[in-house]
N, C-alpha and C positions, 0 to 999 in steps of 0.2 A: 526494566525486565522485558525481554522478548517472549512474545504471544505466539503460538504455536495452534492454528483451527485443525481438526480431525472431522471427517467426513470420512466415519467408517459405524456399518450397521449393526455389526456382529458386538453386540455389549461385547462381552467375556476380551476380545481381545481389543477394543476400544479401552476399557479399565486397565488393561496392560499398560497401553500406552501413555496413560494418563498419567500412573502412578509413575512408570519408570521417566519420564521428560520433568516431570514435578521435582523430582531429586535433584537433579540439574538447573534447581531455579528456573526454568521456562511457564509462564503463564500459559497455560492449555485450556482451549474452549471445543467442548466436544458437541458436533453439530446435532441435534434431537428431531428437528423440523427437517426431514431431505426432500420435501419440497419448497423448501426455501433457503437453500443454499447460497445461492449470490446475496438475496438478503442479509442474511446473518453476517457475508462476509464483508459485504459494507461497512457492518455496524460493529463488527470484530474488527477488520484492516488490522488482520495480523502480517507477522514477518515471515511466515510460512505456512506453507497447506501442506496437509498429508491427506490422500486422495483414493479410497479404495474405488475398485472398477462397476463390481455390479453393486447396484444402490434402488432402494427406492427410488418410483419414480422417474428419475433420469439417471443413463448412467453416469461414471465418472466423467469420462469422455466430453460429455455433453459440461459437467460443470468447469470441466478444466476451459475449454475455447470461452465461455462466459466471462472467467473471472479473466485470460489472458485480455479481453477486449480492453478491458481497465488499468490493468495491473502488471508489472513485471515481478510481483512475489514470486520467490521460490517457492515451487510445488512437487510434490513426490508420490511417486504412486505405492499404495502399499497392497498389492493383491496376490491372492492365491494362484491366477492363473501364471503362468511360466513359459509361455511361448514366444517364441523369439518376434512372431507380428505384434504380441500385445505389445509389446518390451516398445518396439517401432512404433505400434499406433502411438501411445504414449507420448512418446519424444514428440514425433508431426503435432501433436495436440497441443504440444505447448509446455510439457513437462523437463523438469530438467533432471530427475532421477528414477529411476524403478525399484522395489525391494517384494519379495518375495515371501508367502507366508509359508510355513512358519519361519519366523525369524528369531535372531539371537538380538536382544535389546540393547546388548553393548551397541553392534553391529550399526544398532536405527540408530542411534545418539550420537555416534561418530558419523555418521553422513550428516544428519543431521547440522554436526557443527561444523562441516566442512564446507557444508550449504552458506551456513549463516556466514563465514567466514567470506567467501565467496562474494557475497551477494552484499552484503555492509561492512567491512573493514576498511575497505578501501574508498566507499562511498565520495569520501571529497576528494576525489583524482577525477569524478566525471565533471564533465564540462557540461552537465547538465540536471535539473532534478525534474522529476516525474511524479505526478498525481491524478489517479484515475484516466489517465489516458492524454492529460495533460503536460507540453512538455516547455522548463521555463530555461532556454539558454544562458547560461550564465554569460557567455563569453560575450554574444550580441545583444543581448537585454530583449532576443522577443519572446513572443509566448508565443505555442502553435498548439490546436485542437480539431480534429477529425479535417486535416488539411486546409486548414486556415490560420493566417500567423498574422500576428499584429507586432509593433515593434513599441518598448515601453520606454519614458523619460527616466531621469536618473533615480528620480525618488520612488517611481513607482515603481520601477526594478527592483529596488532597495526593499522596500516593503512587502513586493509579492514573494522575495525570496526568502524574506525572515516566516513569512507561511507559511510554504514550503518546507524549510527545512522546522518547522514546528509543526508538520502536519497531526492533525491526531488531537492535537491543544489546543488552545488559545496562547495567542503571543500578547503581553499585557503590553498596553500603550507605551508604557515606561519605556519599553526594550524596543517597540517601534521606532521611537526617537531618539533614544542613544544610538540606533543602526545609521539614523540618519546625521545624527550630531558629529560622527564618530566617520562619516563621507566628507564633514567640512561644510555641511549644510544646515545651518541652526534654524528648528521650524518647533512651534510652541503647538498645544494641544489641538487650539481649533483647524491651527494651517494644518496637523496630523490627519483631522475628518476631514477638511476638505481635497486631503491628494487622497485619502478613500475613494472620496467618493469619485475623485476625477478616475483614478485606478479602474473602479465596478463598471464606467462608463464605457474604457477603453475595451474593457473584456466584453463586456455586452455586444460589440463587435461581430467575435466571435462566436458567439452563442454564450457566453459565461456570465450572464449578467447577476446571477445568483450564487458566485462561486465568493465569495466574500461574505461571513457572516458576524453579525456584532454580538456580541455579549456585553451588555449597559452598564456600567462601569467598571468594566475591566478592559475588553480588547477584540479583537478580532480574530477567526478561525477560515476556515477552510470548510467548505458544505459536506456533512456526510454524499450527501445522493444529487449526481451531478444531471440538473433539469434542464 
């Protein structure tokens, strides 16, 4: 199920959107704390943001440039204002839609899935996957973060991209080692933790020495909050 955050202050038409995106199967997390928006969106890492303008605290504006620094989620602005500069701030900010209140909810649900469509259908045609700002080449096997690239051996290629593409979860060991059985590479449990750990070391490089996290006996994840 696709996750859907809302960062909008007005209840009455927050509950709008809640009720009507819920009919559609979409998990909806509506933000409470707006000063702690990037927070929350951490710990949500949903597949879309909808973004009103004037907000507690900070505006919209300011959360949208936050979460672009991490993320290429699709984001959409849903404000009352109607001028053709908000429409433009918007876009420069990082936004890839605008919508106008009041709105018709058909209206939000069809952009909405045109976004999703957009943005994940096609997902395995990039030559690359992305996480918090991190970006792992499929095609070279390296990793690159805030302009620094390391370049990875077979297996640990292998393993950082079954994370990647399991971001969110843990990927059980089991399915670590089929990735790798399944390359022509036979490697038993403990040779599994030791390309870990060689992995964590290579990243550390980088800055990413904590971007690998275990869960004891089950698997391995990807760090909520990248230190």
């Amino acid at each position: 199920m696709q996750t859907i955050m809302i960062v909008e202050d007005e209840r009455v038409i927050r509950d709008a959107i809640v009720q009507e995106l819920e009919k559609w199967n979409y998990e909806v997390v509506a933000v409470e704390d707006f000063s702690q928006v990037y927070t929350q969106f951490l710990a949500i890492n949903p597949q879309l943001v909808i973004l009103d303008i004037t907000l507690p605290f900070y505006n919209g504006y300011y959360w949208c440039q936050e979460i672009r620094k991490v993320s290429q989620v699709p984001i959409m602005f849903l404000s009352s204002r109607d001028q053709a500069m908000d429409i433009v701030m918007s876009i420069n900010m990082g936004a890839d839609d605008y919508m106008t209140k009041p709105f018709e909810p058909s209206v939000l649900v069809a952009k909405i899935q045109g976004m999703m469509r957009r943005s994940y259908e096609f997902v395995q045609q990039k030559d690359w996957l992305e996480y918090k700002g991190i970006a792992l080449q499929l095609g070279s096997g390296k990793v690159s973060y805030e302009g620094n690239v390391i370049e990875l051996s077979k297996n640990e290629f292998i393993i950082l991209r079954v994370l990647f593409e399991k971001q969110g979860d843990i990927a059980p060991r089991e399915d670590l080692m089929n990735a790798l059985w399944n390359s022509d590479v036979f490697v038993d449990d403990n040779t599994l933790s030791v390309t870990v750990a060689r992995l964590r070391k290579r990243l550390g490089e980088i800055g990413l020495e904590k971007l690998i996290t275990t869960k004891k006996g089950v698997g391995y994840g990807l760090a909520e909050v990248i230190e």
